[in-house]
BAMAR-152870 format. One record per residue (C-alpha): y, x negated, z negated; residue number from 1. Coordinates in nm, 3 decimals, m for minus. Layout:
<pts>
Y/X/Z/NUM
...
</pts>
This chain:
<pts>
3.304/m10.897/m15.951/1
3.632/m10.911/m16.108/2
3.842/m10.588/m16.090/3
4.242/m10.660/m16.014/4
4.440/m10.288/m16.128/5
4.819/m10.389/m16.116/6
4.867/m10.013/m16.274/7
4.653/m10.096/m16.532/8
4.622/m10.321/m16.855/9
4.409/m10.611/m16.736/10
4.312/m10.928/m16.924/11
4.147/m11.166/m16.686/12
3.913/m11.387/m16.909/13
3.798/m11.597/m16.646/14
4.053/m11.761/m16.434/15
3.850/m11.960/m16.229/16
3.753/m11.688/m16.048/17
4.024/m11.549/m15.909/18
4.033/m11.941/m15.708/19
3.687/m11.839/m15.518/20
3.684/m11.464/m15.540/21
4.037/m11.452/m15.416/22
4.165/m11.704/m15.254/23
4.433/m11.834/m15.531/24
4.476/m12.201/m15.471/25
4.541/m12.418/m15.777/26
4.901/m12.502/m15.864/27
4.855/m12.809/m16.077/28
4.782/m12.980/m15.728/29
5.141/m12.959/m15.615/30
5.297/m12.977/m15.947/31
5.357/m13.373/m15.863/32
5.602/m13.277/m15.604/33
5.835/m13.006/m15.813/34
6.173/m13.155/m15.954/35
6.249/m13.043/m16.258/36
5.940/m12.778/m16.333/37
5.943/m12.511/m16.540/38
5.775/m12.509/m16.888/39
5.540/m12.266/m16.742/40
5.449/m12.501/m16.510/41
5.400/m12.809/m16.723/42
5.212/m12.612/m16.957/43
4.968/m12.476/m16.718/44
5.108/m12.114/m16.766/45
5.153/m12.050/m16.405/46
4.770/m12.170/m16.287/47
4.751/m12.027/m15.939/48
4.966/m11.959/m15.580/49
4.900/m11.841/m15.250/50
5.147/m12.032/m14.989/51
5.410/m12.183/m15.205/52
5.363/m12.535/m15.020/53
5.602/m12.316/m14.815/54
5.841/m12.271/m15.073/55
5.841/m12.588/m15.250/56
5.883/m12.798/m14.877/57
6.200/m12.562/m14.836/58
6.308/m12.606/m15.160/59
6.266/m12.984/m15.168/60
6.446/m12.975/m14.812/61
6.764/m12.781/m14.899/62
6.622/m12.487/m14.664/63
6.668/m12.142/m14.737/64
6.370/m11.985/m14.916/65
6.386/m11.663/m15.194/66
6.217/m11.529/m15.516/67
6.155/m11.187/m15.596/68
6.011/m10.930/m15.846/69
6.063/m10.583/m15.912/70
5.985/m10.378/m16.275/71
5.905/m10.044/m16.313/72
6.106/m9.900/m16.605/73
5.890/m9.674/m16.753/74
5.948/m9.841/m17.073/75
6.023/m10.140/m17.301/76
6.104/m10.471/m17.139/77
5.943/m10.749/m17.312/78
5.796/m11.108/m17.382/79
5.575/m11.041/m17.061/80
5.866/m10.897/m16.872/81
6.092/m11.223/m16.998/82
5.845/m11.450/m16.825/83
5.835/m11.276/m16.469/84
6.274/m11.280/m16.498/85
6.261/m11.648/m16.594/86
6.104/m11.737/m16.304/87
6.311/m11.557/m16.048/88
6.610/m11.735/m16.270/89
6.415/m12.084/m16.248/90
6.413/m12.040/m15.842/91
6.718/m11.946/m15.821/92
6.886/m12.219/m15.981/93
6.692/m12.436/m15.733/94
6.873/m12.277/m15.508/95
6.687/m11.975/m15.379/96
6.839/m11.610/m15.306/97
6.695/m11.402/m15.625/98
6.591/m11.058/m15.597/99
6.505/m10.777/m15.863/100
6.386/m10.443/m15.786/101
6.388/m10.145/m16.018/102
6.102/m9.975/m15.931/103
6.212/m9.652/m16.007/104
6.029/m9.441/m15.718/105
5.692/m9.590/m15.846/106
5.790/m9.502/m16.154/107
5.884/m9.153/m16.062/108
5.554/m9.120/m15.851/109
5.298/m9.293/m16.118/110
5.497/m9.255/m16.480/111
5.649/m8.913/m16.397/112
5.966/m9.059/m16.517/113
6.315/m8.870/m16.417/114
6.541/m9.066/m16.196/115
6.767/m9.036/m16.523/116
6.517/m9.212/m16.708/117
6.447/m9.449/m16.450/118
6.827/m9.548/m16.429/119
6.888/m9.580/m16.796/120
6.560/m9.824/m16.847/121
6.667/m9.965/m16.554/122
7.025/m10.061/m16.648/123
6.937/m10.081/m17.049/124
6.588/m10.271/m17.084/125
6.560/m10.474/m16.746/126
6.896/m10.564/m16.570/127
7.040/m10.644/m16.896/128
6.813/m10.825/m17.043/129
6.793/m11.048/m16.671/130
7.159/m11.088/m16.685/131
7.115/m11.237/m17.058/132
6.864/m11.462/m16.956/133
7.079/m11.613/m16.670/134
7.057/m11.419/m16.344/135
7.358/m11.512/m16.113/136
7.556/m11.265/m15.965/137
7.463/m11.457/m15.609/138
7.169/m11.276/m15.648/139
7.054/m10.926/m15.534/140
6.976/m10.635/m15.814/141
6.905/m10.293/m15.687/142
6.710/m9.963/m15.722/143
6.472/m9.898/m15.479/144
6.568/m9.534/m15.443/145
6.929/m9.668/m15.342/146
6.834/m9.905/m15.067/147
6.826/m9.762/m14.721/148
6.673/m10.104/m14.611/149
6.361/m10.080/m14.871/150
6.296/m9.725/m14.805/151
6.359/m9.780/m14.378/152
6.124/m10.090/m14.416/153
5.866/m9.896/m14.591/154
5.833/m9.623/m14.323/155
5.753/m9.890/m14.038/156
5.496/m10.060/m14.284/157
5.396/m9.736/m14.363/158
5.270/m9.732/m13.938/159
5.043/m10.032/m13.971/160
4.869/m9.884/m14.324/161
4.603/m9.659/m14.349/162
4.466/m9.476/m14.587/163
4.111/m9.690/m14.577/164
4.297/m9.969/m14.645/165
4.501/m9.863/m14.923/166
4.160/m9.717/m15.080/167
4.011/m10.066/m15.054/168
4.284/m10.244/m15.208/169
4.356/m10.028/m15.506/170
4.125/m9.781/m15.538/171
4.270/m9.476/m15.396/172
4.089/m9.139/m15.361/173
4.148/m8.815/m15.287/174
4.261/m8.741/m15.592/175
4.537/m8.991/m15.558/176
4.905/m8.837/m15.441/177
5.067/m8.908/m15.188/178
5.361/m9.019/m15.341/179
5.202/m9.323/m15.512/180
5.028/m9.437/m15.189/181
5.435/m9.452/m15.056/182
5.535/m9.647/m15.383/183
5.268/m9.921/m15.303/184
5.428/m9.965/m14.907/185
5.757/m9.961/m15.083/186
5.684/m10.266/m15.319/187
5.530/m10.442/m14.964/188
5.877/m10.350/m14.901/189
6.066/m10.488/m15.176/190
5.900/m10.817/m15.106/191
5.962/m10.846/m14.744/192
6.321/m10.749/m14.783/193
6.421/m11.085/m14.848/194
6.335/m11.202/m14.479/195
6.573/m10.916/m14.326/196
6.886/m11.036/m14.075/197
7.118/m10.892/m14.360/198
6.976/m11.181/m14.562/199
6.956/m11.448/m14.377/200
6.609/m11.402/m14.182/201
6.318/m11.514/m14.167/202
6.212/m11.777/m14.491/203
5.944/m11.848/m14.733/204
5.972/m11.600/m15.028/205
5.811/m11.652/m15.381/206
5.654/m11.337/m15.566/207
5.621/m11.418/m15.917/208
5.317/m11.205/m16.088/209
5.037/m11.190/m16.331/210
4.654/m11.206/m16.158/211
4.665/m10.850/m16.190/212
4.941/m10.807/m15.944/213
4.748/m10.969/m15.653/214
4.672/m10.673/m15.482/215
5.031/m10.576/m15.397/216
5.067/m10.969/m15.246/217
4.744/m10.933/m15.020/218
4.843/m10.604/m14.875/219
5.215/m10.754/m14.814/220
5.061/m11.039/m14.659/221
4.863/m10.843/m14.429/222
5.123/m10.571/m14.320/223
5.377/m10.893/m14.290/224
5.075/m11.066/m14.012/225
5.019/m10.713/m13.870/226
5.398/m10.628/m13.835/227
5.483/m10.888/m13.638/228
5.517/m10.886/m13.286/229
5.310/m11.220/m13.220/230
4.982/m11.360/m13.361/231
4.958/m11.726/m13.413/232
4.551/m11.815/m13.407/233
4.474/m12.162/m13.435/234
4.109/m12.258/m13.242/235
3.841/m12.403/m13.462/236
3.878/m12.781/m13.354/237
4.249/m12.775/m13.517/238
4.321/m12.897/m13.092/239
4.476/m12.566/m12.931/240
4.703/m12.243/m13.082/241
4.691/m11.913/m12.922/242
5.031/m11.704/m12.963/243
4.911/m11.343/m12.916/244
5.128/m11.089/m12.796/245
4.995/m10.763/m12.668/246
5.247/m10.551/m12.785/247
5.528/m10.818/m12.674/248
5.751/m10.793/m12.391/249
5.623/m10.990/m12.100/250
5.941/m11.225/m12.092/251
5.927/m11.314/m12.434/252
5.582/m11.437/m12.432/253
5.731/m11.630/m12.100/254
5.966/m11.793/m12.282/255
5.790/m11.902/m12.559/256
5.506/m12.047/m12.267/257
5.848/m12.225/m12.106/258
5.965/m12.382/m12.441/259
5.595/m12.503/m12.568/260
5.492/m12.606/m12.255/261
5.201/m12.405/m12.317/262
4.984/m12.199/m12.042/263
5.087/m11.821/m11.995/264
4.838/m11.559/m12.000/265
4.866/m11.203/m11.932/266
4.887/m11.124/m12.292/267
4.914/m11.457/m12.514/268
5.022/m11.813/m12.438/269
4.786/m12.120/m12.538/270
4.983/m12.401/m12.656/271
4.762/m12.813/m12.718/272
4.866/m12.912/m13.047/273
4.824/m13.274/m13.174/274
4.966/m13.265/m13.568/275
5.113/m13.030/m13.788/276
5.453/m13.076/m13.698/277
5.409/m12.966/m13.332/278
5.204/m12.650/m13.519/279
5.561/m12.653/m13.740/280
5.770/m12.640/m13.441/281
5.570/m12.380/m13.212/282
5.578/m12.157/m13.540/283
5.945/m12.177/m13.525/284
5.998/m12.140/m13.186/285
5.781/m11.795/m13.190/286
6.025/m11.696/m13.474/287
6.331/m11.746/m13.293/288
6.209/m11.589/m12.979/289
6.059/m11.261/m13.193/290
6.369/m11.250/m13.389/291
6.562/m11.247/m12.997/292
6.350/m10.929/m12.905/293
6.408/m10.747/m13.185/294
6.089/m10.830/m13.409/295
6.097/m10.931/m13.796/296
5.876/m11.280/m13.737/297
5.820/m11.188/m14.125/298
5.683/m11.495/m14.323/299
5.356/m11.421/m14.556/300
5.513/m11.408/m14.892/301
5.381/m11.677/m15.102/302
5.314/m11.579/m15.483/303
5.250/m11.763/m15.844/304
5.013/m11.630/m16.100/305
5.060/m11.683/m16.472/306
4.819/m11.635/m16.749/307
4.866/m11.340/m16.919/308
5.036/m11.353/m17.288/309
4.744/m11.153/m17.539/310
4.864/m10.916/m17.790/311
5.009/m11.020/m18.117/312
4.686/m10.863/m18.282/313
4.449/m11.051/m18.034/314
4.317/m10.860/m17.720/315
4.547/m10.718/m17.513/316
4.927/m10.637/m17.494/317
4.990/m10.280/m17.427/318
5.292/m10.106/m17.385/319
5.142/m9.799/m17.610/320
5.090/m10.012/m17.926/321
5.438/m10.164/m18.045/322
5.238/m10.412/m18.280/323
5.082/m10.579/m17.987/324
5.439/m10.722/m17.845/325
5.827/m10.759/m17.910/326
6.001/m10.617/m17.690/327
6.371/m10.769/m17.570/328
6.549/m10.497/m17.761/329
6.324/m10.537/m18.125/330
6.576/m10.630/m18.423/331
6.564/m10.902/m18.468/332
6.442/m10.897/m18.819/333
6.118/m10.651/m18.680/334
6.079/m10.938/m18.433/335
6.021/m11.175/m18.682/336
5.809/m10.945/m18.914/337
5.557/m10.894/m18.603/338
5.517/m11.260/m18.590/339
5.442/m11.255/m18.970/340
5.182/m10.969/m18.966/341
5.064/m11.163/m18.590/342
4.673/m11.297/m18.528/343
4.651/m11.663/m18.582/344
4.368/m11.883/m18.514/345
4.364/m12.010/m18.875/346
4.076/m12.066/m19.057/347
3.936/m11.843/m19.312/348
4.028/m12.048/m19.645/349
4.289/m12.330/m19.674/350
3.961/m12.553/m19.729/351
3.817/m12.531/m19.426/352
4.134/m12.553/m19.207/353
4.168/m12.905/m19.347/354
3.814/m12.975/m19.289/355
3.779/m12.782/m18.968/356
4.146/m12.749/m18.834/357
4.292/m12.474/m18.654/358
4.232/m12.309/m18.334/359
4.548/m12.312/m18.164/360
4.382/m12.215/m17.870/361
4.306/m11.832/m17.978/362
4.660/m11.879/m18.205/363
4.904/m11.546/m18.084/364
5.134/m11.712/m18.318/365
5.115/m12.093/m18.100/366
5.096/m11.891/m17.801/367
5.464/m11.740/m17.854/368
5.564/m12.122/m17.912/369
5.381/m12.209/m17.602/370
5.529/m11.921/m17.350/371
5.886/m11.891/m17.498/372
6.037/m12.061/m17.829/373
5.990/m12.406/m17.812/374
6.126/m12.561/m17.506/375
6.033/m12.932/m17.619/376
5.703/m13.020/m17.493/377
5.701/m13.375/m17.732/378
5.736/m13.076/m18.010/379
5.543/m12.871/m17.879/380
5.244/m13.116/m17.880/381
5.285/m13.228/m18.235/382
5.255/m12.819/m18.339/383
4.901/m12.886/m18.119/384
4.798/m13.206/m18.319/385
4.914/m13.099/m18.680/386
4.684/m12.737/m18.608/387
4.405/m12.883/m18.466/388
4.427/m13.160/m18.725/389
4.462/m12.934/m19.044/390
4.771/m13.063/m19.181/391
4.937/m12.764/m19.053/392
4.867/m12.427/m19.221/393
4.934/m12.086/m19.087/394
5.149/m11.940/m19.345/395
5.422/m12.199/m19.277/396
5.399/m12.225/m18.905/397
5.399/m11.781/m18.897/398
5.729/m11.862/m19.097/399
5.866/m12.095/m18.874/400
5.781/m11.904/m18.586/401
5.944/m11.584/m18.723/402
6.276/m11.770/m18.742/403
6.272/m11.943/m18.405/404
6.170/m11.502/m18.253/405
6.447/m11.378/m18.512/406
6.673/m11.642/m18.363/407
6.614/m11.539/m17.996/408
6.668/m11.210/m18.019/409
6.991/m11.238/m18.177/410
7.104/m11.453/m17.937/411
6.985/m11.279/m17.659/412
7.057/m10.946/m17.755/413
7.430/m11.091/m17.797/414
7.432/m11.184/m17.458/415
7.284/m10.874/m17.318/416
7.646/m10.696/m17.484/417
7.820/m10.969/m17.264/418
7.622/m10.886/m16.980/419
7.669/m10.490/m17.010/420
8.035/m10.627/m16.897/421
7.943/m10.794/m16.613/422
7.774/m10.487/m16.432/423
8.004/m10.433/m16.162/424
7.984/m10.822/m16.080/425
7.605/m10.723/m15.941/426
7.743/m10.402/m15.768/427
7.604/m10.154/m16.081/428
</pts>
């Protein structure tokens, strides 16, 4: 059984799992239909979603729909952070209402970090760095321990959790404080925030995350379904819908009967359904009418899942060994020098790489290419053919590499000074 720990360092070696063991439906199936995609996306980085059909038929609609993700600053932002904020950026220039959350009361509660260091790796590793990278001012950035709204939403979540559940989901035990049990609710928070009145409503929302992050999307999911004020059960045969309300007021649950043209019981409504645009439109109409008696009609946040970048000396990234990534903030010249001293998937002699070729495929060095330096798939490919081939040997490419990260971080770091300017633009 594989283990998801989103406070944990997880590599998932196997990601065909996570497609029968939990649900995750295969994103190259609706990568067809995306304008424009991502690199992660033509490259097969992002490999799974729950729900984004949702997203991508607003998006491709001009209908409102959101992106979110939230970082805990309890230390360096880097590479792996870069990917999650490029994302958010990439939806939002299709049009979407960004949100980024510092995390800082999970931080506080899991890291024991101060709320002054919270703040400062807030502001100094993760907003900057997002603001570099291209995050509009349209969007929303914010501190969890600063929004009323977050910390409001997470108390009524907090009524429809329980402690079994929690325990299920992540492993909680008596050991585990109380404090951190309120950090998860507030992330379930954080990603249902989007769908508040003060932004607009109701809308598919896109959660960004490594497979290890799952477990905060299923329990957000489920407190979204359990929140709201109706159930919408469709019967077996695909023929009939049955809008439950038992907490509802009895008029609302009239009106939706009157407007579906569906029969009224005393405590749902059943509703004949012939295709899934009548299923569309009773959907809607159950929103509106929740929305009228003062219920969220909270969508269940969709998610992607990327792969997971490894650690510059194989295995895994971790945040306590500074030779396994570059972080945003690395000179630029010790940038470069970790890519030189970085695991390739060279051969052992120059002999049998020409005979042999590389393996580009276990390559740290190609993998930085891959995720973040070379935006030119055409190039890109030829790096692919030249490895695999043997004409290309490791010392040069590490070289090449190391110029393309020392170039980066220059420039980005550059822009991160510009963006210390622009604070106030994003209300900091």
């Amino acid at each position: 059984m594989t283990t998801l720990d989103p406070w944990g360092a997880v590599k998932i070696d196997n990601y065909s799992k996570l497609f029968d063991e939990f649900g995750i439906s295969k994103f190259d199936e609706l990568l067809g239909k995306i304008k424009n995609p991502h690199r992660y996306m033509r490259r097969h980085v992002i490999f799974g979603h729950r729900s984004y059909e949702s997203v991508l038929n607003a998006m491709l609609s001009g209908k409102p729909f959101a992106a979110m993700s939230g970082f805990m600053p309890s230390g360096r932002a880097h590479l792996g952070h870069k990917m999650v904020m490029e994302e958010i950026i990439w939806h939002q220039q299709q049009g979407g209402d960004a949100f980024l959350a510092i995390a800082d009361m999970e931080a506080h509660a899991v890291r024991g970090k101060s709320w002054k260091e919270c703040r400062e790796f807030g502001i100094n590793e993760y907003i900057l760095s997002a603001i570099a990278l291209g995050f509009e001012p349209g969007g929303h950035i914010y501190f969890q321990s600063k929004s009323g709204n977050v910390k409001d939403l997470a108390f009524e979540l907090g009524i429809k959790a329980n402690f079994s559940e929690l325990s299920a989901i992540y492993g909680f035990n008596g050991e585990t404080n109380i404090a951190h049990m309120v950090s998860a609710l507030t992330q379930s928070a954080d990603i249902l925030q989007p769908q508040l009145e003060e932004f607009g409503g109701p809308k598919p929302v896109v959660i960004p995350v490594g497979a290890d992050q799952d477990p905060h999307i299923r329990l957000t999911r489920g407190l979204a379904y359990k929140t709201n004020m109706f159930r919408l059960l469709v019967e077996e045969t695909g023929k009939e819908i049955s809008v439950r309300g038992k907490a509802a007021p009895k008029d609302a649950l009239k009106e939706i009967s009157k407007r579906t043209g569906g029969k009224l019981y005393e405590e749902h409504v059943d509703i004949l359904i012939y295709s899934r645009q009548i299923l569309a439109e009773v959907e809607s109409i159950v929103r509106e009418v929740e929305l009228k008696y003062g219920g969220y009609a909270f969508m269940p946040p969709a998610s992607t899942y990327h792969k997971f970048m490894t650690g510059l000396q194989g295995g895994k990234m971790s945040s306590s060994i500074p030779e396994s990534y570059i972080a945003l903030t690395d000179k630029p010249e010790d940038g470069a020098k970790k890519v030189m001293r970085a695991k390739t998937g060279g051969r052992v002699t120059l002999e049998e790489q020409s005979k042999l070729g590389g393996e580009p495929d276990k390559c740290s060095v190609y993998e930085l290419m891959l995720f973040h330096l070379v935006e030119d798939d055409k190039e890109l490919l030829e790096v692919y053919k030249d490895c695999v081939g043997g004409t290309r040997v490791c010392g040069n490419c590490k070289k090449y590499t190391a110029e393309l990260m020392r170039a980066f971080l220059k420039e980005h770091q550059e822009k991160r000074e510009m963006a210390r300017e622009r604070l106030r633009e994003f209300g900091l």
